[in-house]
C-alpha atoms as a printed R data frame, in Angstrom:
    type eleno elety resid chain resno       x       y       z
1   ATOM     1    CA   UNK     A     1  -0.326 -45.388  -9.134
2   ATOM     2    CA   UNK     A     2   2.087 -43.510  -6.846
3   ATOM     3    CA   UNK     A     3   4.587 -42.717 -10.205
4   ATOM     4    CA   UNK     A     4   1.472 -41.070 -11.742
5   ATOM     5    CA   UNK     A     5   0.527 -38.889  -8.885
6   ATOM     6    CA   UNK     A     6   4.286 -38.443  -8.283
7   ATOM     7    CA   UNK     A     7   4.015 -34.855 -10.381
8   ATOM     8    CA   UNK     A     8   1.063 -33.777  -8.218
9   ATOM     9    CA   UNK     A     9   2.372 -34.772  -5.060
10  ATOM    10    CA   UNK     A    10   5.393 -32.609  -5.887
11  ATOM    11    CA   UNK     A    11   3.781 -29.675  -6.610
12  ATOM    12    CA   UNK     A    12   1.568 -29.442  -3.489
13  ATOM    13    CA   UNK     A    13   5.368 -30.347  -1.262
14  ATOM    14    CA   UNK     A    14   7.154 -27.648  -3.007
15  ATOM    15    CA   UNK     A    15   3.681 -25.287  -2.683
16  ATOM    16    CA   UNK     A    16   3.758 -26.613   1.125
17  ATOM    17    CA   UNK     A    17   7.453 -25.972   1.772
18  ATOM    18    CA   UNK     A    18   6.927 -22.441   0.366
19  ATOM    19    CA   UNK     A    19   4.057 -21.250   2.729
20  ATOM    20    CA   UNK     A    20   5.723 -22.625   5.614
21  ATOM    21    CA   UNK     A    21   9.275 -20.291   4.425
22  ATOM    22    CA   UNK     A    22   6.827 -17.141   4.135
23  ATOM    23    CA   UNK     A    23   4.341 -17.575   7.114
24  ATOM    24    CA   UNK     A    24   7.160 -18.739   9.694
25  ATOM    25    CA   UNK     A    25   8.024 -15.424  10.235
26  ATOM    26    CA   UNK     A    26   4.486 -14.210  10.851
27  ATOM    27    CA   UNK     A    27   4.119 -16.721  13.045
28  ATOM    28    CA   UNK     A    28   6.905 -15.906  15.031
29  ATOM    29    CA   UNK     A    29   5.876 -12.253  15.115
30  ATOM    30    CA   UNK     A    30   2.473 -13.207  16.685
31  ATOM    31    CA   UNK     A    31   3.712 -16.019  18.835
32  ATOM    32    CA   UNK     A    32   6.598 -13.716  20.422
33  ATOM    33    CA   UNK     A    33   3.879 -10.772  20.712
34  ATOM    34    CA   UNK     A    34   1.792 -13.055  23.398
35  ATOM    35    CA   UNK     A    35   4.513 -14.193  25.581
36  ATOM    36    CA   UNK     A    36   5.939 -12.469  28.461
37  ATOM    37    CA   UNK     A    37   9.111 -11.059  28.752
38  ATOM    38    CA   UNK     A    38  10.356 -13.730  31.198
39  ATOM    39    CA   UNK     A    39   9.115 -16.682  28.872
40  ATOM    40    CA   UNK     A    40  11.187 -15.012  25.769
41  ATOM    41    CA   UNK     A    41  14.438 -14.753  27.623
42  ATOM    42    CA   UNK     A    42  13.977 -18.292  28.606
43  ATOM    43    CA   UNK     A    43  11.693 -20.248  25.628
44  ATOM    44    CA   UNK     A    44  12.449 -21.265  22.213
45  ATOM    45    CA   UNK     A    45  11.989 -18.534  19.383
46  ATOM    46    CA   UNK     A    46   9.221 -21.113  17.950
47  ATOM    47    CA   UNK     A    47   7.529 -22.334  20.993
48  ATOM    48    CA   UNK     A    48   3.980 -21.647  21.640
49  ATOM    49    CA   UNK     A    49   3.336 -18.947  24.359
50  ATOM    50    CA   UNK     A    50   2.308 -20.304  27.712
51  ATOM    51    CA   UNK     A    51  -0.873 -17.875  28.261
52  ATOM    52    CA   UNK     A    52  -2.039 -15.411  26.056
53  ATOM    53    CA   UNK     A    53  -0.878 -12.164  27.433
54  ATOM    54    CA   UNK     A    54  -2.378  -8.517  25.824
55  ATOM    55    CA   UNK     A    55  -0.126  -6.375  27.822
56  ATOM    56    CA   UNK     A    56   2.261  -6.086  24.991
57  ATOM    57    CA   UNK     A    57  -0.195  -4.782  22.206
58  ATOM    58    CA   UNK     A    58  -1.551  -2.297  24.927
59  ATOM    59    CA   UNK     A    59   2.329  -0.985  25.252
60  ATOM    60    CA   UNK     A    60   2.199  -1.242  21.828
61  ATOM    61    CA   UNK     A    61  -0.856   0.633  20.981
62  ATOM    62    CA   UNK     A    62  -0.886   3.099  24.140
63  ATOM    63    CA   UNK     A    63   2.646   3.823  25.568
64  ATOM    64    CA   UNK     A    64   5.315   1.605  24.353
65  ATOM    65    CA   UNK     A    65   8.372   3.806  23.962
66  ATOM    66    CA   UNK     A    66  10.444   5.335  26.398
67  ATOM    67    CA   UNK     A    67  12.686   8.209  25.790
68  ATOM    68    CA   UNK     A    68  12.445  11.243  23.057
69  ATOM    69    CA   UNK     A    69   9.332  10.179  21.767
70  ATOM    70    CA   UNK     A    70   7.468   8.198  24.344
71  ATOM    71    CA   UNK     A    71   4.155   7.530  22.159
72  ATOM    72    CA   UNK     A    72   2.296   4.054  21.632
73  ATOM    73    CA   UNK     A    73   1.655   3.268  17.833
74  ATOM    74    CA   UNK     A    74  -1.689   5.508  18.402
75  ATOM    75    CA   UNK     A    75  -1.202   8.323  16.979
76  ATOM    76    CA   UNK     A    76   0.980   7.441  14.152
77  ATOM    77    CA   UNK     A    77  -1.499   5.045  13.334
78  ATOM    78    CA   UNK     A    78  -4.489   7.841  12.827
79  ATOM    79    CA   UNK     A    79  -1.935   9.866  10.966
80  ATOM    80    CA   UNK     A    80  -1.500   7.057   8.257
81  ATOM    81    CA   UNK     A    81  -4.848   6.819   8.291
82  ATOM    82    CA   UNK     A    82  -5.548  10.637   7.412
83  ATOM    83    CA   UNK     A    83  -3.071  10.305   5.092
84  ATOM    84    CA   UNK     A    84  -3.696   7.050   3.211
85  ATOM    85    CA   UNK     A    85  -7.499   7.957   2.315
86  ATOM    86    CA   UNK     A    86  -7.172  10.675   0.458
87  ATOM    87    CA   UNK     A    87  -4.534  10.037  -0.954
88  ATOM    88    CA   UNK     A    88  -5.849   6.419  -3.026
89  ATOM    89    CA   UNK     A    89  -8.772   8.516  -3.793
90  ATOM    90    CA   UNK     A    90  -7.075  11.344  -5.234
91  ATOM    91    CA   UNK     A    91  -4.796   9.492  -6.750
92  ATOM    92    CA   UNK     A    92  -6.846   6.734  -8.106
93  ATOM    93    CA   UNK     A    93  -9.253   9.224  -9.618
94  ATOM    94    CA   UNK     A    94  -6.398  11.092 -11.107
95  ATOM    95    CA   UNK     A    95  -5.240   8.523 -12.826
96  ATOM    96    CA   UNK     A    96  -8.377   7.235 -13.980
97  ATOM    97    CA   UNK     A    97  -9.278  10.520 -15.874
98  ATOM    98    CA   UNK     A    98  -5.395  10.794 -17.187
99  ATOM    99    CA   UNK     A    99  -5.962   6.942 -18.474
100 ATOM   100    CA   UNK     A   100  -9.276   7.787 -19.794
101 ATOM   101    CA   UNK     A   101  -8.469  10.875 -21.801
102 ATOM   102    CA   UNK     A   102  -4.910   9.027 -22.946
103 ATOM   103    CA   UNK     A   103  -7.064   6.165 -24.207
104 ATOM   104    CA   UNK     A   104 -10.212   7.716 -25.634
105 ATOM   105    CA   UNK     A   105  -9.518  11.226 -26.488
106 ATOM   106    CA   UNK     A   106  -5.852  10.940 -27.730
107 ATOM   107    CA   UNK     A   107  -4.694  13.923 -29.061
108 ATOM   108    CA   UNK     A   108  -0.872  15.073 -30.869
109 ATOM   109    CA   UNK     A   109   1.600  13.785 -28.582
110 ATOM   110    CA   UNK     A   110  -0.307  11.657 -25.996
111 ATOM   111    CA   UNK     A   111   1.928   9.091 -27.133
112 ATOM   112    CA   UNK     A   112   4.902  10.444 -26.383
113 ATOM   113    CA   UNK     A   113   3.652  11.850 -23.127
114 ATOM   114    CA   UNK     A   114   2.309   8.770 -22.205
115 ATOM   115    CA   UNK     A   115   6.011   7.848 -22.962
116 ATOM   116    CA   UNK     A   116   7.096  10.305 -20.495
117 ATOM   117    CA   UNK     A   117   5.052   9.690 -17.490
118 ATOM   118    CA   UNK     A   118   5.972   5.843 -17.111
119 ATOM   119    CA   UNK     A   119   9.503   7.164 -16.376
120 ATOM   120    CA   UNK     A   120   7.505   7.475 -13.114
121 ATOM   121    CA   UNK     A   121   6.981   3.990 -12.541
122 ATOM   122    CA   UNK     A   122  11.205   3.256 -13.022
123 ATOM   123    CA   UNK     A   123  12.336   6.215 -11.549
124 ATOM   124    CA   UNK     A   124  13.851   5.645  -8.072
125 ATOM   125    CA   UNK     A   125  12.043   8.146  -5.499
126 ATOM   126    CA   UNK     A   126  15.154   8.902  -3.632
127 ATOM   127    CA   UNK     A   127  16.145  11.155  -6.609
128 ATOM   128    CA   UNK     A   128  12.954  13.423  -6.080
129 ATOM   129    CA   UNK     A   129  13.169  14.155  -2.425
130 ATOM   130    CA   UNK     A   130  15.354  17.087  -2.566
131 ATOM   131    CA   UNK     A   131  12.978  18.889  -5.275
132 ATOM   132    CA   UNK     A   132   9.742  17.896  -3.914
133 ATOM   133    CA   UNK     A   133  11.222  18.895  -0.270
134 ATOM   134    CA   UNK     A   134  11.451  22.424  -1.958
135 ATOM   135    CA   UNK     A   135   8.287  22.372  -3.640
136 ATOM   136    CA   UNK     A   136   6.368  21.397   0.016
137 ATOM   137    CA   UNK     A   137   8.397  24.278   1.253
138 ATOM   138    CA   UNK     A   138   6.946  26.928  -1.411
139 ATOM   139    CA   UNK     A   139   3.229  25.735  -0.925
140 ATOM   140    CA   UNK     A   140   3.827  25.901   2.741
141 ATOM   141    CA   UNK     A   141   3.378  22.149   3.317
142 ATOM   142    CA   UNK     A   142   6.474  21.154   4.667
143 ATOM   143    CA   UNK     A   143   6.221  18.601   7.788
144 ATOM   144    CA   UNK     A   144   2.640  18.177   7.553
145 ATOM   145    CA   UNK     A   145   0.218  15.598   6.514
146 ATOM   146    CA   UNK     A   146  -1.418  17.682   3.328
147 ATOM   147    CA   UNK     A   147   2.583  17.795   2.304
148 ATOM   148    CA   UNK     A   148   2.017  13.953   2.668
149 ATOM   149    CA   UNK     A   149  -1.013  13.356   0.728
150 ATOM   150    CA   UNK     A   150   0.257  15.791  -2.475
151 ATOM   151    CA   UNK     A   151   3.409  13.644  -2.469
152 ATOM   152    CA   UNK     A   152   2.092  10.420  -2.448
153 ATOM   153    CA   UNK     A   153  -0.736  11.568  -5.169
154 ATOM   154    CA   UNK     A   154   2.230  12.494  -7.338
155 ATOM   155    CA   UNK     A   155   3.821   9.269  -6.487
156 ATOM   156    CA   UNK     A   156   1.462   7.167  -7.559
157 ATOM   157    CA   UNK     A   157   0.222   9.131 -10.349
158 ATOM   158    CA   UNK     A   158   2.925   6.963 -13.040
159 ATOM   159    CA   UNK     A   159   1.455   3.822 -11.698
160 ATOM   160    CA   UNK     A   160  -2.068   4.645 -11.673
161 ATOM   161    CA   UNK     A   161  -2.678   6.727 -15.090
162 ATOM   162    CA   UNK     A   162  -0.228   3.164 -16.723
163 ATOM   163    CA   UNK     A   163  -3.149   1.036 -14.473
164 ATOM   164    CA   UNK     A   164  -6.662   2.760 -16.299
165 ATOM   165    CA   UNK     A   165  -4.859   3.694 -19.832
166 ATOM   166    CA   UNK     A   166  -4.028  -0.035 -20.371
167 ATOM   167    CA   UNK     A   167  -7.700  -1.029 -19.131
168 ATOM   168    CA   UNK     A   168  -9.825   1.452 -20.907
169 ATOM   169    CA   UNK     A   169  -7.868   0.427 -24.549
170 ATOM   170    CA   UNK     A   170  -9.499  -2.498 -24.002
171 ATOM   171    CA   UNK     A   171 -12.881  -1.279 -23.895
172 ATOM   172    CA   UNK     A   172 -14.663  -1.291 -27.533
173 ATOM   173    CA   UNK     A   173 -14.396   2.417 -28.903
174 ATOM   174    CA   UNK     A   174 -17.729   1.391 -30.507
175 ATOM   175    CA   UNK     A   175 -19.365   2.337 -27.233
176 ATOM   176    CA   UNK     A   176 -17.383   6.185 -26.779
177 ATOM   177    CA   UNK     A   177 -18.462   6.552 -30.929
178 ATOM   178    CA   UNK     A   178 -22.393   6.031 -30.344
179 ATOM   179    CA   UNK     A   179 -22.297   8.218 -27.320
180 ATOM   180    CA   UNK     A   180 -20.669  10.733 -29.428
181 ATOM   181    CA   UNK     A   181 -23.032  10.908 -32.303
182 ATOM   182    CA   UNK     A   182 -25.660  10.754 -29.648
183 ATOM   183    CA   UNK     A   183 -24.122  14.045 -28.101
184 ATOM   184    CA   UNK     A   184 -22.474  12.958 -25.234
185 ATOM   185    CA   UNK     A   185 -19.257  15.325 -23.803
186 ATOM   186    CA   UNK     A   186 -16.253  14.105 -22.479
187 ATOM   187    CA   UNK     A   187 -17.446  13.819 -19.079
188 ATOM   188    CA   UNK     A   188 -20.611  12.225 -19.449
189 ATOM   189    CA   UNK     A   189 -18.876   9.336 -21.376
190 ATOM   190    CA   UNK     A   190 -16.939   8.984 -18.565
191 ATOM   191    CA   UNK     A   191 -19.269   8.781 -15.650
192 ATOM   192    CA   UNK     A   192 -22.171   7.190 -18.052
193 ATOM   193    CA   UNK     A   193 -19.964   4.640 -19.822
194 ATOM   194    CA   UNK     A   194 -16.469   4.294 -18.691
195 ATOM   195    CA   UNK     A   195 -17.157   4.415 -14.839
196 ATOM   196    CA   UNK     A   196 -19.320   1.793 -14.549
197 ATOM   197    CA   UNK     A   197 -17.006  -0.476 -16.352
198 ATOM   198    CA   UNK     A   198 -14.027  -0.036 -14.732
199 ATOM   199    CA   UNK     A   199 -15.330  -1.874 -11.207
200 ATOM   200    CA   UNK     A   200 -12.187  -4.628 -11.692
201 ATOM   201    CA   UNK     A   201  -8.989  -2.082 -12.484
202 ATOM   202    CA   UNK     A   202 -10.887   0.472  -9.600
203 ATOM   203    CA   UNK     A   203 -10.291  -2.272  -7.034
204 ATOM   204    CA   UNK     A   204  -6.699  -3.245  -8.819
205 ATOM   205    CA   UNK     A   205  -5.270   0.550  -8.352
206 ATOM   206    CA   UNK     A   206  -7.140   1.158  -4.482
207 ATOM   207    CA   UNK     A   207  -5.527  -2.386  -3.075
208 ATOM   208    CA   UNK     A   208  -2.269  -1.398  -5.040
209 ATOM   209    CA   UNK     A   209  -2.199   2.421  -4.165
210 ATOM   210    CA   UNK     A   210  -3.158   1.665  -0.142
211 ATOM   211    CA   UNK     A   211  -0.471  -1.121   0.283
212 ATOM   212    CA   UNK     A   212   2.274   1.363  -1.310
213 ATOM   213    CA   UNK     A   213   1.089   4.289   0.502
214 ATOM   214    CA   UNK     A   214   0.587   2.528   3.878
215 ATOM   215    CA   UNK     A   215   4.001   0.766   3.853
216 ATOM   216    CA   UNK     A   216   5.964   3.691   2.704
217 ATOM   217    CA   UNK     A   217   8.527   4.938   4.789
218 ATOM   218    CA   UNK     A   218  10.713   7.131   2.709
219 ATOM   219    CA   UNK     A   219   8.529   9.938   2.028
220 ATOM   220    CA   UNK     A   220   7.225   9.419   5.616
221 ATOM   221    CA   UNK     A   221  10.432   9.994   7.311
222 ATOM   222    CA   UNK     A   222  11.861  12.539   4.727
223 ATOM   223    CA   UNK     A   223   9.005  15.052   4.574
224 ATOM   224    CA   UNK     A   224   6.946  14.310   7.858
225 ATOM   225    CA   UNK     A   225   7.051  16.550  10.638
226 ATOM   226    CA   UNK     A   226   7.162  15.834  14.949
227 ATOM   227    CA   UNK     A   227   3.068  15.361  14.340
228 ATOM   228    CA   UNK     A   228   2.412  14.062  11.388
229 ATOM   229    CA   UNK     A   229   4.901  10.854  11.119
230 ATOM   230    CA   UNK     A   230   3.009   7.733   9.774
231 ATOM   231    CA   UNK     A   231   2.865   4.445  10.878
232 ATOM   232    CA   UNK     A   232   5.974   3.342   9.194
233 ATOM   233    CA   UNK     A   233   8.175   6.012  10.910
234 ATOM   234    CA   UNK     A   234   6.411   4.859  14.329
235 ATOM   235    CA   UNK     A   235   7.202   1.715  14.082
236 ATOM   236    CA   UNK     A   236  11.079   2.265  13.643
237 ATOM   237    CA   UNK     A   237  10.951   4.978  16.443
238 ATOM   238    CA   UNK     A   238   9.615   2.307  18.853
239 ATOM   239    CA   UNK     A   239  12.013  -0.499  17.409
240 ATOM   240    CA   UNK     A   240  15.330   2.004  17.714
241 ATOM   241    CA   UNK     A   241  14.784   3.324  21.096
242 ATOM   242    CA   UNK     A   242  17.124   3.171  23.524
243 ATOM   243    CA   UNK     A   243  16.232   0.966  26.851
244 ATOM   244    CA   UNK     A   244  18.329  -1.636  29.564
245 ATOM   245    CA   UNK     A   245  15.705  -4.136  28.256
246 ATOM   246    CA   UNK     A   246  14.505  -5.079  24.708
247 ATOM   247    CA   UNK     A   247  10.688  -5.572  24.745
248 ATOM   248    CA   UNK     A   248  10.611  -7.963  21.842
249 ATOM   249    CA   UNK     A   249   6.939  -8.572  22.492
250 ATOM   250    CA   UNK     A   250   6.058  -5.039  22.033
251 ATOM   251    CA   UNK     A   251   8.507  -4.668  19.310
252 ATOM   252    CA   UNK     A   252   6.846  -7.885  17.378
253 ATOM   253    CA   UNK     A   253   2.857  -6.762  18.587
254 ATOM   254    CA   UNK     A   254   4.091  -3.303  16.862
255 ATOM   255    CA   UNK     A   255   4.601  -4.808  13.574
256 ATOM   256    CA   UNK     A   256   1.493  -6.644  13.438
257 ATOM   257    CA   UNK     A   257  -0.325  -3.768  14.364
258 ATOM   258    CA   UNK     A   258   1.004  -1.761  11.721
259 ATOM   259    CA   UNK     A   259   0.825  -4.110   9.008
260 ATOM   260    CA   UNK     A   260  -3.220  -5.399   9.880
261 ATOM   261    CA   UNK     A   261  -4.953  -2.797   7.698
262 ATOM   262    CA   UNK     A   262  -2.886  -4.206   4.451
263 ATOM   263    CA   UNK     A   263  -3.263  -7.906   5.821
264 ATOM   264    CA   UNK     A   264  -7.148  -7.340   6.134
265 ATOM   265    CA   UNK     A   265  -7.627  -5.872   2.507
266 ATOM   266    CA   UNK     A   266  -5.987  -8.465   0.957
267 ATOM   267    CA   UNK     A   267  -7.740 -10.665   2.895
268 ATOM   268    CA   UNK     A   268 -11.387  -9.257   2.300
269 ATOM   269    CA   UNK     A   269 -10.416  -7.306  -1.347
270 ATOM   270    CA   UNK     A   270  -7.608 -10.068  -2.686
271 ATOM   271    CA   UNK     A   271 -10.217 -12.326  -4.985
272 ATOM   272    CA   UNK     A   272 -10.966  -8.612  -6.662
273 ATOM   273    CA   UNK     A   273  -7.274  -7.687  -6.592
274 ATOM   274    CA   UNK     A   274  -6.773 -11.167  -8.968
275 ATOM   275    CA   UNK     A   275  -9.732 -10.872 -11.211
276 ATOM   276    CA   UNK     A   276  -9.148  -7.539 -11.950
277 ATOM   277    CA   UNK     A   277  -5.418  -8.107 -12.629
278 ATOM   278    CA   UNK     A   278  -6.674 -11.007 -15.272
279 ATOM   279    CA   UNK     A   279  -9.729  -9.041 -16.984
280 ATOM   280    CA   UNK     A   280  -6.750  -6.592 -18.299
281 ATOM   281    CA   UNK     A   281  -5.406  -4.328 -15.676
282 ATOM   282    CA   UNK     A   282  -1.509  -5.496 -16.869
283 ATOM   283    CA   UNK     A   283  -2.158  -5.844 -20.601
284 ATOM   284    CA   UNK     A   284  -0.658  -3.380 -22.367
């Protein structure tokens, strides 16, 4: 009986032993963030915290940093989220109408262009900062968070237009003929047919396009200004600066704080995330 179940048993000790490798250091993030500074310098780095103690995620919220820049994760944090919103929606809608018209109304070359714009998806962003630095500077959106958002849109763009093109090839051109001959425009199709089907890749690209925008920090620190840094920049500002005392508590209550928005839409968005994954959104 046991030799039978022996294949089983391994899978669910090797599954077992590979949550414990990724969520030990999550649980010594929130662990370390409820303990006092006297019970760090003196407990073990996995030990349970004596009392629960809130006084570090109010530093870290409020006024955590001492120094140049001697702001909580606050306003960083609303910054991120001016900048994250519109830029998924932008860019998500973008790419749906780029995927749409690349699919469904192919014209000469849409191949080959096609061909061109996934050179966005392998193309290392470092090698764009200088150009798009100049570019924010000729729009007049250098250090600020529209400069943000327009990056980011661009950004993504590759990733998202590669998302809905892939999808909507899937769809039965059947369905764009008959609302052809019936007189439907370009448009119409769209919002009339296409739309309403594309429910699993439209959660796919927002999870995918808020997680990357949310945890980037090389646009952030490269092209933000003394107002308009995100999250990601805040975080490091508070974890670099100088003081005769590390607050590890406030440092580790920091980065849960910043990464709980992309914890909680995995959490309450994931199941979509998968199923739309599997009803096409990779298949190319």
């Amino acid at each position: 009986m046991l030799s039978k179940n022996l294949p089983r048993i391994l899978i669910y000790a090797t599954l077992l032993l590979a949550a414990f490798f990724f969520l030990a250091p999550l649980y010594v993030m929130l662990a370390t963030s409820f303990k006092d500074a006297e019970q760090i310098r003196s407990g073990n780095l996995l030990s349970l915290p004596n009392s629960l103690s809130f006084e570090s995620w109010k530093l870290a919220w409020s006024s955590a940093c001492t120094g140049v820049d001697c702001r909580g994760l606050q306003p960083y944090f609303m910054n991120s989220i001016i900048m994250a919103v519109p830029a998924v929606l932008i860019s998500t809608a973008w790419g749906a109408i780029n995927g749409y018209v690349l699919s469904m109304w192919k014209f000469k070359g849409s191949e080959v262009l096609f061909g061109f714009m996934l050179f966005g998806v392998f193309m290392p962003f470092q090698v764009v900062l200088l150009p798009m630095s100049q570019v924010l500077g000729y729009l007049g959106l250098s250090s600020s968070l529209g400069g943000l958002i327009l990056v980011h849109c661009i950004a993504g763009l590759a990733g998202t237009t590669l998302f809905f093109r892939n999808y909507y090839t899937a769809i039965p051109k059947e369905l764009v003929n008959a609302a052809r001959i019936d007189g439907a425009g370009f448009w119409r199709i769209f919002f009339r047919i296409v739309v309403p089907m594309s429910t699993p890749i439209l959660m796919v690209t927002l999870i995918w396009q808020f997680t990357n925008i949310w945890n980037d920090f090389l646009f952030g620190v490269a092209f933000s200004g003394a107002d308009s840094k995100p999250i990601t920049v805040g975080l490091n500002n508070m974890a670099n600066t100088s003081s005769s005392v590390k607050s590890y508590n406030v440092d580790m209550a920091a980065a849960v704080i910043a990464g709980l928005p992309t914890m909680l839409v995995y959490v309450l968005a994931g199941q979509y995330f998968v199923k739309g994954l599997t009803a096409g959104a990779v298949k190319g």
